[in-house]
VMD Tcl script that draws the C-alpha trace (Angstrom):
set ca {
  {13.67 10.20 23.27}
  {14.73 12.66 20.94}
  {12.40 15.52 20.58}
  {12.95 15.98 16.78}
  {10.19 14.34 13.91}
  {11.64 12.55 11.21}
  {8.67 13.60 9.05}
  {11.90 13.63 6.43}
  {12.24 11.39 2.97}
  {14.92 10.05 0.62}
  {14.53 11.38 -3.09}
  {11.27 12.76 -3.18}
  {8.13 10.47 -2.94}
  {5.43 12.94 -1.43}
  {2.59 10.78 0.12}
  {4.02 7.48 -1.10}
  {6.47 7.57 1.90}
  {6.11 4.99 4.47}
  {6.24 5.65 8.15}
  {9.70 6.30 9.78}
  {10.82 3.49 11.62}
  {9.11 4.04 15.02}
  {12.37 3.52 17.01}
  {14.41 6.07 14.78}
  {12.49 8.69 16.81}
  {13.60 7.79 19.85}
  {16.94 7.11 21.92}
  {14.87 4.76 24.89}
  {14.94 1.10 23.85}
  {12.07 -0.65 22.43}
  {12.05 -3.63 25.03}
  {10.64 -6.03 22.66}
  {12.97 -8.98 23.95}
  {13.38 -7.83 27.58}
  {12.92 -10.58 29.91}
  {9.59 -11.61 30.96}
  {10.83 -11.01 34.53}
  {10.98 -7.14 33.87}
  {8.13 -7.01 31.78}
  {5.25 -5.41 33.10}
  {2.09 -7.22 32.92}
  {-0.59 -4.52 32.63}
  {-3.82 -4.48 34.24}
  {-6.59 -6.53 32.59}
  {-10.15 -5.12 32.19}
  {-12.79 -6.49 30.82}
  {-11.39 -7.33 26.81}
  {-8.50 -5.38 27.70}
  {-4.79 -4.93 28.37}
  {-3.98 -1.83 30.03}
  {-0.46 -0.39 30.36}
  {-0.30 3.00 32.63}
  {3.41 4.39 32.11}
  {5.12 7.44 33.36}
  {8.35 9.08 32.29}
  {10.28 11.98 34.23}
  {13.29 13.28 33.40}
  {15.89 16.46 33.53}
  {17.76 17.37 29.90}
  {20.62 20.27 29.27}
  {20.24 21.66 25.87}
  {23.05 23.77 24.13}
  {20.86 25.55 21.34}
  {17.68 25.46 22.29}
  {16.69 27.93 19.28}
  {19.06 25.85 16.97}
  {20.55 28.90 15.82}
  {24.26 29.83 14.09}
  {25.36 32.61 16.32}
  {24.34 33.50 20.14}
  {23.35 30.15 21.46}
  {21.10 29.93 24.12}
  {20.93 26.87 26.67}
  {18.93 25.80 29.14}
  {17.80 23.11 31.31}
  {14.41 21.33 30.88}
  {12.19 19.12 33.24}
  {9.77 16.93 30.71}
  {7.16 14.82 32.57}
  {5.34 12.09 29.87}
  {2.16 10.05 31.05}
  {1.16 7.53 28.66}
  {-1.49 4.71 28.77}
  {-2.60 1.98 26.10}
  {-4.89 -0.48 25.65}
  {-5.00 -3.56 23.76}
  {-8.32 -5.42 22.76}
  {-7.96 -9.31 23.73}
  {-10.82 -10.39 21.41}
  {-10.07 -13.67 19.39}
  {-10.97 -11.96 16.19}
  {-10.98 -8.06 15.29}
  {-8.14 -5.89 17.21}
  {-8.37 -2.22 19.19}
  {-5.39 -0.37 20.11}
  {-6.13 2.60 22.27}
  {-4.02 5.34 23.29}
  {-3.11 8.53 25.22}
  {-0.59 10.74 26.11}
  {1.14 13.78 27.33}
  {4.43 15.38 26.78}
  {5.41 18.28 28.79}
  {8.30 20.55 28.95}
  {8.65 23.16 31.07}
  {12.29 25.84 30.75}
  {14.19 26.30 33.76}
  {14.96 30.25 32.18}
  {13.37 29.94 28.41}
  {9.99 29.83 29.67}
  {8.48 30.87 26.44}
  {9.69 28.05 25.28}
  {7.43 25.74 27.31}
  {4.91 22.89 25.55}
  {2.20 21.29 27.06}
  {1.19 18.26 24.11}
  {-1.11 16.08 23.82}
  {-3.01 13.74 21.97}
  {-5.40 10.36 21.97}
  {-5.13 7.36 19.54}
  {-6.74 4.48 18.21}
  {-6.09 1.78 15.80}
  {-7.16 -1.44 14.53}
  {-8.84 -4.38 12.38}
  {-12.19 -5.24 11.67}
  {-12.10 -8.77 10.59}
  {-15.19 -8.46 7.99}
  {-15.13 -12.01 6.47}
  {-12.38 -14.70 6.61}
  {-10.30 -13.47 3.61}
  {-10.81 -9.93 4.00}
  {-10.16 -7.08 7.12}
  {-10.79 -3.26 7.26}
  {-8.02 -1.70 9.17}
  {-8.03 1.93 10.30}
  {-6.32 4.24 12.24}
  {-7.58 7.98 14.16}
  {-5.61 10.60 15.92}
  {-6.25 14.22 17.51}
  {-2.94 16.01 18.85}
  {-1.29 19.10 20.28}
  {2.05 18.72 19.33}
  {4.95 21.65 18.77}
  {6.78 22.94 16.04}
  {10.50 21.92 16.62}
  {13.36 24.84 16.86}
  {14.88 23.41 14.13}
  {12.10 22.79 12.15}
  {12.59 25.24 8.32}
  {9.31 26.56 8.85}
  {9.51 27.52 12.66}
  {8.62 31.23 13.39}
  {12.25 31.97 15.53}
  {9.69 33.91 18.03}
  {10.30 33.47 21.91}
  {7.16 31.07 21.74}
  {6.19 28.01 20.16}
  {4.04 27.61 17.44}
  {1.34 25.24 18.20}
  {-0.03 22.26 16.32}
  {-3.61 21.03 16.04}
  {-3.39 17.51 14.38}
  {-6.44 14.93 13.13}
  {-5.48 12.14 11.16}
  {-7.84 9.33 9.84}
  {-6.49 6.15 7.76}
  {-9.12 3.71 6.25}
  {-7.71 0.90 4.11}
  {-9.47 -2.45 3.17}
  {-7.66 -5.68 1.97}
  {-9.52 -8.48 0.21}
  {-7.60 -11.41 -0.38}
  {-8.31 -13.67 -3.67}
  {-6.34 -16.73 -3.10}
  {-2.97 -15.52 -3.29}
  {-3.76 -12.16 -4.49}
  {-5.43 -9.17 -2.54}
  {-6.28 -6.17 -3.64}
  {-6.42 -2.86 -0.89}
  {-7.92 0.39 -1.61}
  {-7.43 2.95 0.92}
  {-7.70 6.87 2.28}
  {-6.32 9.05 4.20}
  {-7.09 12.68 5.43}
  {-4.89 14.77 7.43}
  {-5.85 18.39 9.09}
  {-3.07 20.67 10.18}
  {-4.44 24.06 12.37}
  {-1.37 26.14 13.22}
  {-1.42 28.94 15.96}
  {-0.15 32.20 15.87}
  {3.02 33.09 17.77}
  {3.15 36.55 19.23}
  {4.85 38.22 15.79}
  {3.68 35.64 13.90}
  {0.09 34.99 11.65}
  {0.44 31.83 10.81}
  {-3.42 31.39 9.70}
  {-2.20 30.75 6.55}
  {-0.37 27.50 7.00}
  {-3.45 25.74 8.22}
  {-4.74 22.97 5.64}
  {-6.13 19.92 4.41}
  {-4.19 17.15 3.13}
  {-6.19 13.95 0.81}
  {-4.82 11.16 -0.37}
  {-6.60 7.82 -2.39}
  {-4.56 5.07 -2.94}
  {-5.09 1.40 -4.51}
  {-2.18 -1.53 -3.78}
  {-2.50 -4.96 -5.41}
  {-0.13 -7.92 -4.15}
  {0.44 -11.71 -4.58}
  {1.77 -13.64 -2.37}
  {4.86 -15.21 -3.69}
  {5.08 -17.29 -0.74}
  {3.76 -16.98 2.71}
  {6.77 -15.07 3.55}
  {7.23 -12.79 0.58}
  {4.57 -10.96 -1.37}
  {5.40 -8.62 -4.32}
  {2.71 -5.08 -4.53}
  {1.93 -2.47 -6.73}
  {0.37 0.51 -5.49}
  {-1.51 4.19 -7.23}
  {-2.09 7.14 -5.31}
  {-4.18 10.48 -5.75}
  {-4.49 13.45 -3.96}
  {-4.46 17.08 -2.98}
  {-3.68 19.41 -0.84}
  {-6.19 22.53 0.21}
  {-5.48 25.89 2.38}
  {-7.29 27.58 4.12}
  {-6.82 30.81 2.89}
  {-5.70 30.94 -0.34}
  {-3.50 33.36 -1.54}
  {-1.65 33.37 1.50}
  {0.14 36.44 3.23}
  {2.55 36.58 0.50}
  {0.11 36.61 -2.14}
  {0.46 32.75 -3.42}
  {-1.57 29.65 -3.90}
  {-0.01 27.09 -2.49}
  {-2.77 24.43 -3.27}
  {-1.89 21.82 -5.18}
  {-2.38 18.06 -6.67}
  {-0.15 15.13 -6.09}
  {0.05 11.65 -8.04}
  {2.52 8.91 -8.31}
  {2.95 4.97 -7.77}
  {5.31 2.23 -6.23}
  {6.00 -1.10 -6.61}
  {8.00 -3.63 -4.18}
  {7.93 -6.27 -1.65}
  {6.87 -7.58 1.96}
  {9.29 -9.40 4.03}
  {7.84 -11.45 6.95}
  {10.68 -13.72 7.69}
  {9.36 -13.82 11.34}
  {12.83 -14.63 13.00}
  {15.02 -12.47 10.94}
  {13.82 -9.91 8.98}
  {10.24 -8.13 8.91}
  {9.64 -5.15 6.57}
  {8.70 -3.96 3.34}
  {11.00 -2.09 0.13}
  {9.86 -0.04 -2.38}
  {10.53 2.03 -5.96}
  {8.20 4.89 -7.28}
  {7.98 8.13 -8.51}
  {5.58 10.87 -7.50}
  {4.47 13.97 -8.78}
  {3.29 17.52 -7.11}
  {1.34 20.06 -9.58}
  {0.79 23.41 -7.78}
  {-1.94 25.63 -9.07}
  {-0.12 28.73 -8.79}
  {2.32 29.49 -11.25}
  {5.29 30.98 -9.10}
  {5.83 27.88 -7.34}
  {7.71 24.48 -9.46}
  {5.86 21.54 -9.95}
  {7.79 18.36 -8.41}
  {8.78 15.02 -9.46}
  {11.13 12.55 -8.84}
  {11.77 9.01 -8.57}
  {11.64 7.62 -5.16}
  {12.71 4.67 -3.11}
  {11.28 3.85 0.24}
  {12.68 0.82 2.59}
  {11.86 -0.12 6.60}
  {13.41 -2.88 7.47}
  {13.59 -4.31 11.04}
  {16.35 -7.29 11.21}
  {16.95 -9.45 13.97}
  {20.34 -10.84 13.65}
  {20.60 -12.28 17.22}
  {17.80 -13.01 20.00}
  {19.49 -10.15 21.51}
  {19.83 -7.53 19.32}
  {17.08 -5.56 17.15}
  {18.47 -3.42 13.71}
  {15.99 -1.05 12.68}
  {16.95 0.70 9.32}
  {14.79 2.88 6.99}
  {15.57 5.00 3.72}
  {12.57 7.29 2.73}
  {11.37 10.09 0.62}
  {8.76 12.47 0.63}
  {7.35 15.86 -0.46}
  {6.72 18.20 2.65}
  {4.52 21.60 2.72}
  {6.87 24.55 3.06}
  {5.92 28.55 3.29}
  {9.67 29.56 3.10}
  {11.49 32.11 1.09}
  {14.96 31.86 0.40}
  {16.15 35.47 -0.74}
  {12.87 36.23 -1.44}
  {11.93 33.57 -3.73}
  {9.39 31.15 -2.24}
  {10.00 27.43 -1.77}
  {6.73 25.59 -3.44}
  {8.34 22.56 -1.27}
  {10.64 20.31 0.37}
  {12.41 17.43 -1.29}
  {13.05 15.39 1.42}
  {15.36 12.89 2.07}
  {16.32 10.28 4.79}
  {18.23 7.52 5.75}
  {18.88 5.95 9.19}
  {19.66 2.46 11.12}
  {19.34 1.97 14.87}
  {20.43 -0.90 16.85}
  {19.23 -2.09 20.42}
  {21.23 -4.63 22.34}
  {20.38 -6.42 25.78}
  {23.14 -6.04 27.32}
  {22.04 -8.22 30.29}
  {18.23 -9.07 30.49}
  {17.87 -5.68 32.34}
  {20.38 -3.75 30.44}
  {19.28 -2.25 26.75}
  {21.81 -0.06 24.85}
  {20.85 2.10 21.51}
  {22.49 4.08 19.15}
  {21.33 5.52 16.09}
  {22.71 7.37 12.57}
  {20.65 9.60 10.84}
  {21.56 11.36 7.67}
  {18.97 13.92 6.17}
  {18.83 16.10 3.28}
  {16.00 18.60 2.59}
  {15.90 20.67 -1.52}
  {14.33 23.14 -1.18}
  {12.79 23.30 -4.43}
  {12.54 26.20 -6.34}
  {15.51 28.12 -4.48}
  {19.10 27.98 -3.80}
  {18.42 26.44 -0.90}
  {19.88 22.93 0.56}
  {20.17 21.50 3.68}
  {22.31 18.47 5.19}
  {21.24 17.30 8.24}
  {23.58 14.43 10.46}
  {21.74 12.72 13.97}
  {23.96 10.97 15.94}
  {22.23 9.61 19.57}
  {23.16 6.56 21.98}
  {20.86 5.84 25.03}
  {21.15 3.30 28.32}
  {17.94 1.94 29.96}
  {18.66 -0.03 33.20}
  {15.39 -1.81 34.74}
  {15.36 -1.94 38.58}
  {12.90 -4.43 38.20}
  {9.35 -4.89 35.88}
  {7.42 -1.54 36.58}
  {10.82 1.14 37.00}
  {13.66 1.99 35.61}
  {16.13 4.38 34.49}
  {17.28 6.56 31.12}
  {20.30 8.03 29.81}
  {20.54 9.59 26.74}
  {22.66 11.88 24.35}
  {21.67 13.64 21.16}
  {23.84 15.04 18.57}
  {22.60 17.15 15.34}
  {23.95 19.38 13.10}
  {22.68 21.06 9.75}
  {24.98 22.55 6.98}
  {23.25 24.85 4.77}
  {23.72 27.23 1.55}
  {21.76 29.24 3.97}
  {24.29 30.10 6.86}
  {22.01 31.68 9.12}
  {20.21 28.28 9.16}
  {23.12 26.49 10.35}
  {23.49 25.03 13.54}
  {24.90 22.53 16.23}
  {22.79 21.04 18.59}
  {23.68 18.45 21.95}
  {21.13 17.37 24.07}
  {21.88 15.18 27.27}
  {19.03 13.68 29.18}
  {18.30 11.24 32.25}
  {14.79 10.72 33.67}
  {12.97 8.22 35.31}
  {10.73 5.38 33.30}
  {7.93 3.94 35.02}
  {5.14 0.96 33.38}
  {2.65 -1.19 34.57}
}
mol new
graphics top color blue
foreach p $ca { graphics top sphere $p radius 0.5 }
foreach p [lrange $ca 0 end-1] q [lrange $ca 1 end] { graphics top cylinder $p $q radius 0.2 }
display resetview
C-alpha cells in the first residue's frame, strides 16, 4: 500500500523492462492462498465474476514533500473503491476494472489527489494454437513527492495516462512466434508555478519474441524491439529536443513450475538515440528477472531485478539529463500466519544515473504490513514504510516513514 511507483530498472534496458512484480508495490498481502472460508465469493452476473472492494484508512507521514531540510508532516485519510470483473467463458478471457484512490491532507491540502482510472485485459482465443492478448487503460494518477521530475510546488502535478498493448502468439508445434505493440500517452498538468506542457508525449514501441518450448515447463525466447518517443512540443522550455529512438533485444527463459516457481529471466541490451545533440545517447546491457517462488503452501516470495530507460526533463547544475538509467532490485515475502493472518515485508534497493550529469541517486525501501480478516468480506491493515535516497545532489536527499491502518472491505 505504498504510494510510491516502481517504474525503476536494473542496468538500463529502456522498453525491454518487464513489469515490476505487482506485489512489490504494495505492503497489503496478496491473499492468493487465504482460506476459502475468508475468501469472498463475488457476485455472479451474467458471464461474470464481480468483486466490489473498498479500502479506508488513516496514514502519518514525516516528509510529505520528501525534502532534506524543513520537513513537513501530516496526516492523511485515503478512501480506495475498486471493482473487477472476470469473464467466465470456456474459451477467450475479459478482465475488467475500476478504481479510485483518494487522499485528502488533514493541513497540506494542496497536496490532495483525487485518481482514477478504468482497465481491461484479456485473450482472444483466435484458433486452437494461436491467441491475441491485449491490454487498455485510461488514468488520473499523481506525480509522487519524491519523484526527480516533481515540480516541489504546493500542488500536485497531474497525470493523464492511456495505455494500449496488442501482442499475438502463434504456436508451431513447439515453437511460437509473438509480434506485438504498444503505445503509451502521457498529458501532464500544470502546477500553479509550473508549465509543464512540455513533458506531455507519445511513447511507441514494436517488438517480435520467438520461443520453443523446451519442455512444457520451460521455454527458452528471443525477443527485438523498436521504437520512439515523440513530444509534444519540441524544443521544449529549455530550448531542447528531447525526441528520440530506442532499439535493443533480449533473450531468456519461462518458468512455469506450477507448484514452485512461476516467472520469466532475461539478458539484453538496449539502446536510446536522441535527436538533439546536447543530450547522450544511451546504451547498456541489461538483465531483467520476476520471479514468484512458492517455497511452502504458506508462504509466497516475490523477487524482481529490472532495468529500464525513463524520460527525464532535469538539469543538474544546469546541464540537462537526456535520461534516467534506472535500476532495481527487490524481494517480498507473504506468510499466512494463521488462515486469517497474512504478514509482508519487502526490500527494495534502487539506483537512478542520471545520464549525462553528475548526478546519482541510491534509493533503499524497507516496508512490513499485517492484514487480519474478521471474516470473508472485512478486514483490517497495518502498515509501515521506510525510504531513503542518498544523492550527489544533497538537496535531493531525503528520509521518508509512512505508518498506515485502514479498513479493507471485498465482496
Amino acid at each position: 500500500m505504498t504510494r510510491s511507483r516502481l517504474n525503476r530498472g536494473m542496468l538500463a534496458a529502456g522498453a525491454l523492462a518487464m513489469p515490476v512484480v505487482a506485489g512489490l508495490a504494495t505492503s497489503g498481502p496478496a491473499l492468493a492462498q487465504s482460506d476459502e472460508a475468508f475468501t469472498p465469493l463475488g457476485i455472479r452476473t451474467g458471464a461474470f465474476l464481480v468483486h466490489p472492494g473498498l479500502e479506508t484508512d488513516v496514514s502519518y507521514d514525516d516528509n510529505i514533500f520528501a525534502t532534506n531540510n524543513d520537513e513537513d508532516d501530516d496526516i492523511i485519510f485515503e478512501v480506495r473503491p475498486n471493482v473487477s470483473a472476470e469473464s467466465q467463458w470456456s474459451r477467450h478471457q475479459l478482465n475488467l476494472t475500476a478504481d479510485a484512490d483518494i487522499g485528502l491532507y488533514k493541513d497540506s491540502t494542496d497536496s490532495n489527489y483525487y485518481d482514477f482510472g478504468v482497465g481491461a485485459n484479456g485473450r482472444v482465443d483466435v484458433l486452437r494454437n494461436s491467441a491475441l492478448k491485449f491490454g487498455v487503460g485510461l488514468r488520473r494518477d499523481h506525480e509522487d513527492r519524491d519523484d526527480p521530475d516533481e515540480s516541489g510546488d504546493d500542488d500536485v502535478t497531474k497525470i493523464h495516462q492511456g495505455t494500449l498493448d496488442l501482442a499475438y502468439r502463434h504456436f508451431f508445434n513447439r515453437v511460437y512466434v509473438e509480434p506485438g505493440v504498444d503505445f503509451t500517452r502521457r498529458d501532464y498538468e500544470d502546477t500553479d508555478n509550473t508549465n509543464n506542457d512540455d513533458r506531455d508525449n507519445n511513447r511507441s514501441r514494436f517488438r517480435l519474441r520467438a520461443g520453443y518450448a523446451i519442455s512444457p515447463r520451460l521455454t527458452v525466447f528471443g525477443e527485438g524491439f523498436y521504437g520512439f518517443v515523440e513530444y509534444d512540443e519540441t524544443p521544449n522550455d529549455a530550448g531542447l529536443d528531447r525526441e528520440s529512438e530506442l532499439f535493443g533485444g533480449r533473450a531468456g527463459v519461462e518458468i512455469e513450475l506450477t507448484n514452485l516457481l512461476v516467472g520469466e529471466m532475461s539478458l539484453g541490451y538496449s539502446k536510446q538515440t536522441y535527436d538533439d545533440n546536447q543530450l547522450d545517447d544511451i546504451d547498456s546491457p541489461s538483465a531483467n528477472v520476476a520471479l514468484t517462488w512458492y517455497p511452502t503452501e504458506l508462504t509466497t516470495v516475490q523477487g524482481t531485478v529490472r532495468g529500464d530507460i525513463r524520460e527525464t526533463t532535469t538539469n543538474v547544475n544546469g546541464k540537462p539529463a537526456s535520461g534516467i538509467i534506472g535500476a532495481v532490485a527487490g524481494i517480498e515475502v507473504e506468510h499466512e500466519l494463521r488462515r486469517n493472518i497474512f504478514l509482508t515485508g519487502q526490500a527494495i534497493y534502487q539506483r537512478d544515473d542520471f545520464d549525462g550529469t553528475s548526478r546519482t541517486d541510491d534509493i533503499f525501501r524497507l516496508g512490513g504490513g499485517l492484514r487480519y480478516l474478521l471474516n470473508r468480506n472485512i478486514g483490517i491493515d497495518a502498515n509501515y514504510n521506510f525510504s531513503t535516497r542518498s544523492s550527489d545532489d544533497n538537496e535531493n536527499e531525503f528520509d521518508r516513514s509512512i505508518f498506515r491502518i485502514g479498513l479493507v472491505a471485498r465482496l
